[in-house]
C-alpha positions in Angstrom: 133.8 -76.5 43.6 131.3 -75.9 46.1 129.8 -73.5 48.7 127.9 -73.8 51.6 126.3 -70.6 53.6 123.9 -70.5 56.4 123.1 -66.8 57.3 120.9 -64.4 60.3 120.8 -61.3 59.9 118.0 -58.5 61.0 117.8 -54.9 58.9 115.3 -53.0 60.8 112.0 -54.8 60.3 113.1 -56.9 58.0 114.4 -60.7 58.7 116.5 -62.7 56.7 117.4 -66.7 57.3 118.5 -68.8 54.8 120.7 -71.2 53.9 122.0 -73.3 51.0 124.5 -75.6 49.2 125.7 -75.8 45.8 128.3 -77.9 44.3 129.5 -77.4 40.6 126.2 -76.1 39.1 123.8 -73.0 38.5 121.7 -72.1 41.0 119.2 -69.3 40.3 117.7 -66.8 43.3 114.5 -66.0 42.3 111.5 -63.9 43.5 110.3 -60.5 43.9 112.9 -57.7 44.8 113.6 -56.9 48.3 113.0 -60.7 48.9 116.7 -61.0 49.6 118.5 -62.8 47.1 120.9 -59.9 46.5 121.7 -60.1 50.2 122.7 -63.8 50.1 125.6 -62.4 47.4 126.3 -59.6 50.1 126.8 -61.9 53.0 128.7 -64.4 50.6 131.1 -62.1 49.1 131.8 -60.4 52.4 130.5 -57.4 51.4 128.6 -57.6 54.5 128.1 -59.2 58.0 125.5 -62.0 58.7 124.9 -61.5 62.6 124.6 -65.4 63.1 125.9 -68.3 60.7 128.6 -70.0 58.7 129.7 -69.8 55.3 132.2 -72.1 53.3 133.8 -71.9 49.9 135.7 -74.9 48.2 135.6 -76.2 51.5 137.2 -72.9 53.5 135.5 -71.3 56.3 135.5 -67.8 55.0 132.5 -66.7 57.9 131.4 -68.4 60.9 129.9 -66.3 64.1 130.5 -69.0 66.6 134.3 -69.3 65.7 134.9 -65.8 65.3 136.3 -65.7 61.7 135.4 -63.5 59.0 137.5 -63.0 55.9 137.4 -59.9 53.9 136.4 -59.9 50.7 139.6 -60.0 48.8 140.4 -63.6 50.8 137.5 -65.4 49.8 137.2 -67.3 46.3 134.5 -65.3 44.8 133.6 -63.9 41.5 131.2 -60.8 41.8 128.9 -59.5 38.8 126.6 -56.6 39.6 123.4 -54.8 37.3 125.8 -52.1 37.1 128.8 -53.4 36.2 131.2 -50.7 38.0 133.8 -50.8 35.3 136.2 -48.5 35.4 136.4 -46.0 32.5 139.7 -44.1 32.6 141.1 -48.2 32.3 141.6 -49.9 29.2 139.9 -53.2 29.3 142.9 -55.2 29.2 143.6 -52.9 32.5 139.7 -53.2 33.6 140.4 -57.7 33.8 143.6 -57.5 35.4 142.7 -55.0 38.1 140.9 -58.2 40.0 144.2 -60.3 39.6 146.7 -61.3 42.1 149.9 -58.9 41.7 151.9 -62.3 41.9 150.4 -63.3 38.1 151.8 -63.0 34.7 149.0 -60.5 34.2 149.6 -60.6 30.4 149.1 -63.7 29.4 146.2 -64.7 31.8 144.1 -61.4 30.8 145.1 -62.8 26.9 143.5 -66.1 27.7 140.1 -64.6 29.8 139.5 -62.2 26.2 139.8 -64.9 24.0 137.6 -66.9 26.0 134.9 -64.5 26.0 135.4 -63.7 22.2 137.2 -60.2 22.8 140.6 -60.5 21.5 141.7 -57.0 20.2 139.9 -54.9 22.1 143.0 -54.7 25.2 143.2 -51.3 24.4 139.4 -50.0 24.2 137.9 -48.0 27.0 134.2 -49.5 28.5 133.0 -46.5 27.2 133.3 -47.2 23.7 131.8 -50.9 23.8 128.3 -52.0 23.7 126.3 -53.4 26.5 127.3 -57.0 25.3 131.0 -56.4 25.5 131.1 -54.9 28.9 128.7 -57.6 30.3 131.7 -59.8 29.2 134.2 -57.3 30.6 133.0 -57.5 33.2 132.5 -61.4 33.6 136.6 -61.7 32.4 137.5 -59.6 35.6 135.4 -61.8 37.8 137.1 -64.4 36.1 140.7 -63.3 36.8 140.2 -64.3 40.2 140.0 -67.6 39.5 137.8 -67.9 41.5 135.9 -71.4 42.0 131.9 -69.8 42.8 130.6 -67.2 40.3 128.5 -64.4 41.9 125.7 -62.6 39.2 123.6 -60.3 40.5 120.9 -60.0 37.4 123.5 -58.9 35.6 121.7 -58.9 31.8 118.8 -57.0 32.7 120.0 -53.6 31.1 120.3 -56.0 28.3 117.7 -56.2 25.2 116.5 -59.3 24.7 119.0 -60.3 22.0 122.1 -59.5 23.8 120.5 -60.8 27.1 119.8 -64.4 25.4 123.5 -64.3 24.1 124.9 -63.5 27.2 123.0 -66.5 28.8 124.1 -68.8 26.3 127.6 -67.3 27.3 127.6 -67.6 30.7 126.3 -72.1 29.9 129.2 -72.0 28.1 131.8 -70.6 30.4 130.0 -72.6 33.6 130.7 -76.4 31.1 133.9 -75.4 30.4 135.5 -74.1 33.2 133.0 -76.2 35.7 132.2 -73.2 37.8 129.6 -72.8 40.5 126.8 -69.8 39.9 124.6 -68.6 41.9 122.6 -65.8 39.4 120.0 -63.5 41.2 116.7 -62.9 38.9 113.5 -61.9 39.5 113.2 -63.1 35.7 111.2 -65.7 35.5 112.2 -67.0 31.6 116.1 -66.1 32.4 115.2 -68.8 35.8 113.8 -71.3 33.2 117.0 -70.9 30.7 120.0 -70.7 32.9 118.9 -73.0 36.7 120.0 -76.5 37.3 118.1 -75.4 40.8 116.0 -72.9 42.1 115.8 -71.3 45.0 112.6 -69.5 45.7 113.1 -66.1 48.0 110.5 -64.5 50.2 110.5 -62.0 52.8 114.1 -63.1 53.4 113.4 -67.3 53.8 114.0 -69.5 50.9 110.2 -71.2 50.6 111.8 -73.9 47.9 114.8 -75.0 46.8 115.6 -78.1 44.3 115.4 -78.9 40.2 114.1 -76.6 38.2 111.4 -79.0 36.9 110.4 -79.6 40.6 110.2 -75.6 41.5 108.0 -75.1 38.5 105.5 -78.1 38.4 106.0 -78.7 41.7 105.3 -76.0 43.6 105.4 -76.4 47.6 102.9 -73.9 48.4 100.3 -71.7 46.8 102.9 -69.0 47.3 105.7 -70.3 45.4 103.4 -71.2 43.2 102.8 -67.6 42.9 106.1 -66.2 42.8 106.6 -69.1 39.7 104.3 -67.6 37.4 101.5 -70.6 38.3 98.2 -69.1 36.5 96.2 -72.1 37.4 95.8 -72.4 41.4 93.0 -73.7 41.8 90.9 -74.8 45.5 89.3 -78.3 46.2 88.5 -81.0 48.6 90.0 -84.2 48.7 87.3 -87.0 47.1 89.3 -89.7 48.0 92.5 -92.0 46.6 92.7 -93.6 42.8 95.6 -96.1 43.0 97.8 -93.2 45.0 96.8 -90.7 42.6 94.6 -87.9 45.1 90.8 -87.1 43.2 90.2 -83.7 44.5 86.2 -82.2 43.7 86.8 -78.5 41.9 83.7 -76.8 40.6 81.3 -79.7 40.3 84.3 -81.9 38.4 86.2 -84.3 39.9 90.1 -84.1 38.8 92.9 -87.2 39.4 95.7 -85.3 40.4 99.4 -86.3 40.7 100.5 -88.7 43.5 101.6 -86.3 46.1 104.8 -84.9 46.9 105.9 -85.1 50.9 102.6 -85.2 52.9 99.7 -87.1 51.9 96.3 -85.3 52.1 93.3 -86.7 53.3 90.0 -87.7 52.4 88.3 -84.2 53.1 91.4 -81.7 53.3 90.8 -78.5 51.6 93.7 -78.3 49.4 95.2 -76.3 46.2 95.7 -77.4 43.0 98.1 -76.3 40.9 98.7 -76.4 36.5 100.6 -74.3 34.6 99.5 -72.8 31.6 101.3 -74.5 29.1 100.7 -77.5 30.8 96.5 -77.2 29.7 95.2 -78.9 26.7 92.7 -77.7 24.4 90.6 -80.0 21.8 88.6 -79.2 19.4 84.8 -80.5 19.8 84.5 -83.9 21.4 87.6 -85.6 20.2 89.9 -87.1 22.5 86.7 -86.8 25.1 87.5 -90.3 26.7 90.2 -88.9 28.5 90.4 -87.8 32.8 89.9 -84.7 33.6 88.1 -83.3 31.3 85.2 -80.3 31.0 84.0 -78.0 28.4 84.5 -74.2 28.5 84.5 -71.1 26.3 87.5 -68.7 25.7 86.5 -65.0 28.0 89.4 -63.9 27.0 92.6 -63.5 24.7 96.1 -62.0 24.6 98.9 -62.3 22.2 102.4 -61.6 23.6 105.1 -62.2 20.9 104.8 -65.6 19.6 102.3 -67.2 22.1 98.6 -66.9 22.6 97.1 -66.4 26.4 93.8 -67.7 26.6 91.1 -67.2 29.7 88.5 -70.0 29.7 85.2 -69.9 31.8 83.9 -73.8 32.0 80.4 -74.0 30.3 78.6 -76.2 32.9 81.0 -77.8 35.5 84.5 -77.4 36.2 86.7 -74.3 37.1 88.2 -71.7 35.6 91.4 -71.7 33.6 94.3 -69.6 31.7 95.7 -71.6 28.7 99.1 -70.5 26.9 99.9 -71.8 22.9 102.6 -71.4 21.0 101.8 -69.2 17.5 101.1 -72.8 15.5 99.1 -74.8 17.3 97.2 -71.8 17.7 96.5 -71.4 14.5 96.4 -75.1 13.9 93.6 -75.1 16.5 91.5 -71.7 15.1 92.1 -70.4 18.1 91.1 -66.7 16.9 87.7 -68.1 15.7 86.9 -71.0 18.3 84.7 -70.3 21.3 84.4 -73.5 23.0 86.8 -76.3 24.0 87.3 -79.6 25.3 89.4 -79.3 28.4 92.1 -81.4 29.7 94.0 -81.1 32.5 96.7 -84.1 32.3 96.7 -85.4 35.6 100.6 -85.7 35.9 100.8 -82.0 35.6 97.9 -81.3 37.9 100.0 -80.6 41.5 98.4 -81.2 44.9 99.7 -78.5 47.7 98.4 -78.9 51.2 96.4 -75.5 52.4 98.6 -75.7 55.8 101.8 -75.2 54.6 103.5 -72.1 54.6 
């Protein structure tokens, strides 16, 4: 199933314009709040007006300005998930599924079949109130369910969530989109959930979309410094274009000279001032000079060092040439590496992971 949605709409000072398609896949909102990602579920659900555009769902108008339509929210073929659930408690949750079901339904059977499928059988008769978070996230995804509706609408709706029940609830929600080949779009301003749940991304800012395709191409591939930004980049890093290696750009960055990736839409030129981008995981560390034969390469000494669960966040200052960097290990290579004891490093920035972005883009 599919959707399509092109929206206007101004809210005092604020401007949104977007627009975007998605077609039997997971497509994550992401960015800062305000940014207006929970606004594109708004518009889409009909729970409010866009002033200009058009919206389709499996291949329905359900909003266009220039024709004059506008379905309410009941007509269009939408699931809606919010953060705060808005289950009803004096319901049952047998009563909480079927309350989003057409009257014409044999209620019993299809509220059976959406509890079983969400591993709830024999709790019909239980109020929300006596459930844990878990179970009314999947209450709650059941009555979206009921609909049967073809586009899923989650508006971050695992972040009251501890991590446990959160990572469950995502595997859930894979599991329901491959068997009942659903299309999501899921709000987050998380940027792990984003790397867990998107087949795309679409990367939210004052109201415009900035980037939108794979998630591999949103992350590595940032379009600008700011999405970059917004996608968690720690290593943006400013240079001038050297010249050309086979395709491959060779921008100058603190007295080194770095092969980069072969661009992505325009080509710099010899001179441009441009960013470069790495992410941290993407950095590799040697110990001493071995594997010193490779591009890209510089020696530096740890400033700095954080441990957040089961990785390592490491700041590097280069010793002589070369820029500064932020390096993230997993807990065993790590310790396989003597990271807690080790001051200085060989350096590599792999040029495949090393992303030029053009200074003039916005």
């Amino acid at each position: 199933m599919s959707i399509e949605f092109e929206a206007e709409r101004r809210l005092g000072g604020f401007r949104y314009g977007a627009g975007l398609a998605a077609k039997n896949e997971l497509v994550v909102l992401f960015g800062h709040s305000g940014a207006g990602k929970s606004l594109t579920l708004q518009f889409i659900s009909g729970l409010m007006r866009p002033d200009r555009g058009r919206i389709a769902i499996a291949g329905e108008t359900v909003f266009d300005s220039a024709g004059g339509i506008n379905l309410p929210p009941q007509q269009r073929r939408t699931g809606y998930v919010v953060q705060e659930l808005a289950l009803f408690d004096h319901l049952s949750v047998a009563e909480n599924v079927a309350f989003g079901m057409p009257r014409e339904r044999d209620r019993r059977d299809r509220v059976a079949e959406l509890l079983g499928l969400l591993d709830l059988a024999g709790f019909e008769a239980r109020r929300p109130r006596t459930l844990s978070g878990g179970q009314r996230q999947r209450v709650a995804l059941a009555r979206a369910l009921a609909r049967e509706a073809p586009v899923l609408l989650l508006d971050e709706p695992f972040s009251a969530l501890d991590d446990t029940l959160r990572n469950g609830m995502r595997r859930e929600l894979l599991r329901l989109r491959s068997e009942l080949g659903l299309t999501i779009l899921f709000v987050t301003h998380d940027l792990r959930e984003a790397h867990f749940l998107a087949d795309r991304v679409a990367v939210f800012d004052a109201g415009r979309i900035l980037q939108d395709g794979s998630r591999e191409e949103v992350f590595r591939r940032p379009a600008t410094r700011r999405v970059a930004e917004l996608t968690g980049v720690a290593n943006i890093l400013e240079g001038r274009v050297a010249g050309f290696e086979q395709g491959h750009p060779v921008v100058e960055v603190g007295g080194v000279a770095l092969r980069c990736a072969p661009p992505v839409g325009r080509i710099p030129r010899t001179g441009d001032v441009v960013d470069l981008a790495i992410r941290a995981e993407r950095v590799v560390l040697r110990r001493g000079a071995e594997g010193g034969d490779q591009p890209n390469q510089f020696i530096a000494v740890t400033a700095e060092q954080f441990a957040f669960g089961s990785t390592h966040t490491l700041r590097l200052e280069p010793a002589g040439a070369g820029p500064s960097v932020e390096v993230e290990l997993a807990a065993r290579p790590y310790e396989v590496l003597q990271g807690a004891a080790r001051r200085e490093w060989l350096v590599e920035l792999p040029p495949g992971d090393l992303h030029v972005m053009p200074r003039d883009v916005d």
